[in-house]
BAMILO-284306 format. One record per residue: residue number from 1; x, z, y of N, C-alpha, C, CB in turn. Coordinates in pm, whole numbers, plus 50000, padded with zeros to 5 digits. Glycine has a CB too. Example, Ala and Ser with C-alpha at 12.3 -4.5 7.8 and 13.67 -1.06 7.14 Angstrom:
% BAMILO-284306
+-----+-------+-------+-------+-------+-------+-------+-------+-------+-------+-------+-------+-------+
! pos !   npx !   npz !   npy !  capx !  capz !  capy !   cpx !   cpz !   cpy !  cbpx !  cbpz !  cbpy !
+-----+-------+-------+-------+-------+-------+-------+-------+-------+-------+-------+-------+-------+
!   1 ! 51319 ! 50780 ! 49431 ! 51230 ! 50780 ! 49550 ! 51320 ! 50780 ! 49670 ! 51131 ! 50905 ! 49553 !
!   2 ! 51285 ! 50708 ! 49775 ! 51367 ! 50714 ! 49894 ! 51290 ! 50787 ! 50003 ! 51408 ! 50572 ! 49940 !
+-----+-------+-------+-------+-------+-------+-------+-------+-------+-------+-------+-------+-------+
END
This chain:
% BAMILO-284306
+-----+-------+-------+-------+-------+-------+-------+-------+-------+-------+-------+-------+-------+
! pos !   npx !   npz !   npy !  capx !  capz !  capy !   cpx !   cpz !   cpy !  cbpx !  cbpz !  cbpy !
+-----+-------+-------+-------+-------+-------+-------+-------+-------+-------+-------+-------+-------+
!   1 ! 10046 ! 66255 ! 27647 ! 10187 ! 66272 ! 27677 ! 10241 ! 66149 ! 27749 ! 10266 ! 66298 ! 27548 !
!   2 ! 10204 ! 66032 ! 27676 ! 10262 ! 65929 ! 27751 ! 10183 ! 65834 ! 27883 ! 10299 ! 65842 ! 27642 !
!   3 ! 10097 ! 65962 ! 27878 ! 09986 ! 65914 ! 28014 ! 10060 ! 65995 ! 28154 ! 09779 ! 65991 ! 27983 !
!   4 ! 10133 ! 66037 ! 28132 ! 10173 ! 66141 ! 28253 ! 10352 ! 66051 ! 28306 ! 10194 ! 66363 ! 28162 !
!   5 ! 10368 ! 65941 ! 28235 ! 10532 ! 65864 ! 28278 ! 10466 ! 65807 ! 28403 ! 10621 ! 65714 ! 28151 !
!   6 ! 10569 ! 65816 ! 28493 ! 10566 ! 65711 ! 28601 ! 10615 ! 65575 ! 28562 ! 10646 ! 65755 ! 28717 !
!   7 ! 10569 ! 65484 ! 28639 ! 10589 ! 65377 ! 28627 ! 10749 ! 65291 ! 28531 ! 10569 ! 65364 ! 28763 !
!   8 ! 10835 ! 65315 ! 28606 ! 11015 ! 65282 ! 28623 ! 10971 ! 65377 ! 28406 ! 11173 ! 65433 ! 28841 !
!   9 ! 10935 ! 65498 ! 28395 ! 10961 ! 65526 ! 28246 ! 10897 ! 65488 ! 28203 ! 10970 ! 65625 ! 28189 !
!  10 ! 10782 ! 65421 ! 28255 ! 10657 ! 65344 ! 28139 ! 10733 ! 65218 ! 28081 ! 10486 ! 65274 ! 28231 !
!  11 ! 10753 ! 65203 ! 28189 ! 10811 ! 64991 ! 28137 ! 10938 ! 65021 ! 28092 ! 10840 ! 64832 ! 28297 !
!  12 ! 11041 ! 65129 ! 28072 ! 11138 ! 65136 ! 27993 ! 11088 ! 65192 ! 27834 ! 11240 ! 65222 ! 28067 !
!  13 ! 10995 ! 65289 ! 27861 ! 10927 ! 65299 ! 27703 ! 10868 ! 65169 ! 27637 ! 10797 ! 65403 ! 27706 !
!  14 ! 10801 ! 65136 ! 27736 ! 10710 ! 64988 ! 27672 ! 10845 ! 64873 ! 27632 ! 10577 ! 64895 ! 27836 !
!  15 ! 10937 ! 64899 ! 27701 ! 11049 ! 64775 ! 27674 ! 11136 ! 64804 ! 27565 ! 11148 ! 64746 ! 27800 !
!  16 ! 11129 ! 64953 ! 27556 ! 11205 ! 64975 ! 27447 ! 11106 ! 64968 ! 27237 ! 11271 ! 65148 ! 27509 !
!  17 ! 11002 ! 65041 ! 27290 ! 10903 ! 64968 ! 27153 ! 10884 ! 64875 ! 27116 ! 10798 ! 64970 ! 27141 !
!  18 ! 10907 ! 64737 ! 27227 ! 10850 ! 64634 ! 27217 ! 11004 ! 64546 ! 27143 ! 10774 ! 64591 ! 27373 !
!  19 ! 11155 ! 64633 ! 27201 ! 11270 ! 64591 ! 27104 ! 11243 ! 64611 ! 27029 ! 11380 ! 64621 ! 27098 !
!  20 ! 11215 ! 64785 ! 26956 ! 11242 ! 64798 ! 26813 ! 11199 ! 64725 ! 26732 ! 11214 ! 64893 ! 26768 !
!  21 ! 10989 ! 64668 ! 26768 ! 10946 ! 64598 ! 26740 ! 10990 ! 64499 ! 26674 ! 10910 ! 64588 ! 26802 !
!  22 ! 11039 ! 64432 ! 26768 ! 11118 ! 64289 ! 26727 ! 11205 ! 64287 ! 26611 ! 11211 ! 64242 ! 26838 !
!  23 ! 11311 ! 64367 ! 26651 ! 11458 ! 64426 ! 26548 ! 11328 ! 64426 ! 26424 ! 11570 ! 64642 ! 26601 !
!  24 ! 11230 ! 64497 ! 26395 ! 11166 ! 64537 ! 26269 ! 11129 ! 64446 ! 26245 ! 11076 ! 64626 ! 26253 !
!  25 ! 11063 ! 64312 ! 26289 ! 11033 ! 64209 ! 26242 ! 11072 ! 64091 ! 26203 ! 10986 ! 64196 ! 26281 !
!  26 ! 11221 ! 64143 ! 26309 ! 11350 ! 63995 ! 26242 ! 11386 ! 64068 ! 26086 ! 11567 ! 63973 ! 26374 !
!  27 ! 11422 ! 64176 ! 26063 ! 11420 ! 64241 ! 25964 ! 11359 ! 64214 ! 25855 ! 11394 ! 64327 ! 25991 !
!  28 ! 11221 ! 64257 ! 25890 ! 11103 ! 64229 ! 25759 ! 11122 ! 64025 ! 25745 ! 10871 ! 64300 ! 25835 !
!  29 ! 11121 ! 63985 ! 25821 ! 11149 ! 63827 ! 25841 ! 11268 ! 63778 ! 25710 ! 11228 ! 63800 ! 26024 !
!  30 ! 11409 ! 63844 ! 25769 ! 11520 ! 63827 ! 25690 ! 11521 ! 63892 ! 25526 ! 11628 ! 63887 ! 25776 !
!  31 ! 11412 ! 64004 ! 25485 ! 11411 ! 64065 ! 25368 ! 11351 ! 63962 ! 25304 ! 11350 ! 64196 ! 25359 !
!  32 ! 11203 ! 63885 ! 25369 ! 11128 ! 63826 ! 25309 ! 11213 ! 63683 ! 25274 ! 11001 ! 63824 ! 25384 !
!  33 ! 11283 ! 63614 ! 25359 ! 11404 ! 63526 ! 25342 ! 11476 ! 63555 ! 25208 ! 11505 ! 63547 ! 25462 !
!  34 ! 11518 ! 63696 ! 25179 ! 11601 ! 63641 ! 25100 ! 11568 ! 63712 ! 24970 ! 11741 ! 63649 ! 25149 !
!  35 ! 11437 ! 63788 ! 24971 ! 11356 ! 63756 ! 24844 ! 11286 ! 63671 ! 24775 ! 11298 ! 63803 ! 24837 !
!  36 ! 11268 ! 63516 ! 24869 ! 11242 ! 63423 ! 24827 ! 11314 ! 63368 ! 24828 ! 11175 ! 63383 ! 24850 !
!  37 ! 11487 ! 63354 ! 24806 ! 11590 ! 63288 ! 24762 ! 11641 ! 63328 ! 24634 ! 11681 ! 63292 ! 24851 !
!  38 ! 11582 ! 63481 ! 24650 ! 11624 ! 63542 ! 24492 ! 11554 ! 63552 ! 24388 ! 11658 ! 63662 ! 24485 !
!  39 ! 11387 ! 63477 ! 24463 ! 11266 ! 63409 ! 24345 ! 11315 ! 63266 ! 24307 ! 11088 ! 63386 ! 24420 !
!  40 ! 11336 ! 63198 ! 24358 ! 11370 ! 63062 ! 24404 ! 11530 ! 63065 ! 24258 ! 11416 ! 63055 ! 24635 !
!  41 ! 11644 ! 63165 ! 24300 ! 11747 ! 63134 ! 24201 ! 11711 ! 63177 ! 24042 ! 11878 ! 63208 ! 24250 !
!  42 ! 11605 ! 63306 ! 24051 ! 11542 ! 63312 ! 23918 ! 11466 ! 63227 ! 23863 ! 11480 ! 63399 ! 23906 !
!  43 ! 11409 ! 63105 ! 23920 ! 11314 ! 63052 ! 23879 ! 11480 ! 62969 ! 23833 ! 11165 ! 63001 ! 23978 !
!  44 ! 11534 ! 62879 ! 23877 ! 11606 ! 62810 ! 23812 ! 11680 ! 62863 ! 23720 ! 11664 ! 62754 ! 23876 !
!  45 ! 11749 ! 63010 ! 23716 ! 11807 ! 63005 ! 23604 ! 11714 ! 63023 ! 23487 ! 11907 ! 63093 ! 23607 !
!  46 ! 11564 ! 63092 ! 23501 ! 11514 ! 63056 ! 23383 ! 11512 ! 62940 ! 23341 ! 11415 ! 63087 ! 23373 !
!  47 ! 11437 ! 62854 ! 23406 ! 11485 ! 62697 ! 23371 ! 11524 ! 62651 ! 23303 ! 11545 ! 62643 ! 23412 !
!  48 ! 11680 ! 62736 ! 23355 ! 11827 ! 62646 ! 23269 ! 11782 ! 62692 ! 23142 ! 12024 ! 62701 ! 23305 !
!  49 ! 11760 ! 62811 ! 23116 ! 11776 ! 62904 ! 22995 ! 11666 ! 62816 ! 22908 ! 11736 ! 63090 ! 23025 !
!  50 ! 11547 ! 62796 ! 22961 ! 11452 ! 62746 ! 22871 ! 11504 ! 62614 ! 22832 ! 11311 ! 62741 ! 22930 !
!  51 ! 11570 ! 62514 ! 22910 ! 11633 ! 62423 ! 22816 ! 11723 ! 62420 ! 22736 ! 11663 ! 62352 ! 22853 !
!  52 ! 11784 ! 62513 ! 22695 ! 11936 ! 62529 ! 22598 ! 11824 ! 62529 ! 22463 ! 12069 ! 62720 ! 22625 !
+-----+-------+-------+-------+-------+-------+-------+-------+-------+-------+-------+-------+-------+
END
């Protein structure tokens, strides 16, 4: 199917996968960010807890 685009729709398909791409990986990037801020605040409040 995608052997039959001319040129001008190839490199707009290829340019457009190669956004989503990105968008999905700043994404997965920013999830992984701020699941290790929300390991990071659990680890301290156990912490706290274990010293009381």
């Amino acid at each position: 199917m995608a052997d039959d685009a001319s040129g001008p729709v190839r490199a707009a398909h290829k340019a457009k996968i190669l956004e989503v791409q990105q968008r999905n990986e700043a994404a997965h990037k920013a999830a992984k960010e701020k699941r290790k801020a929300a390991d990071i605040k659990a680890a301290i409040l156990r912490r706290a807890e274990e010293r009381k």
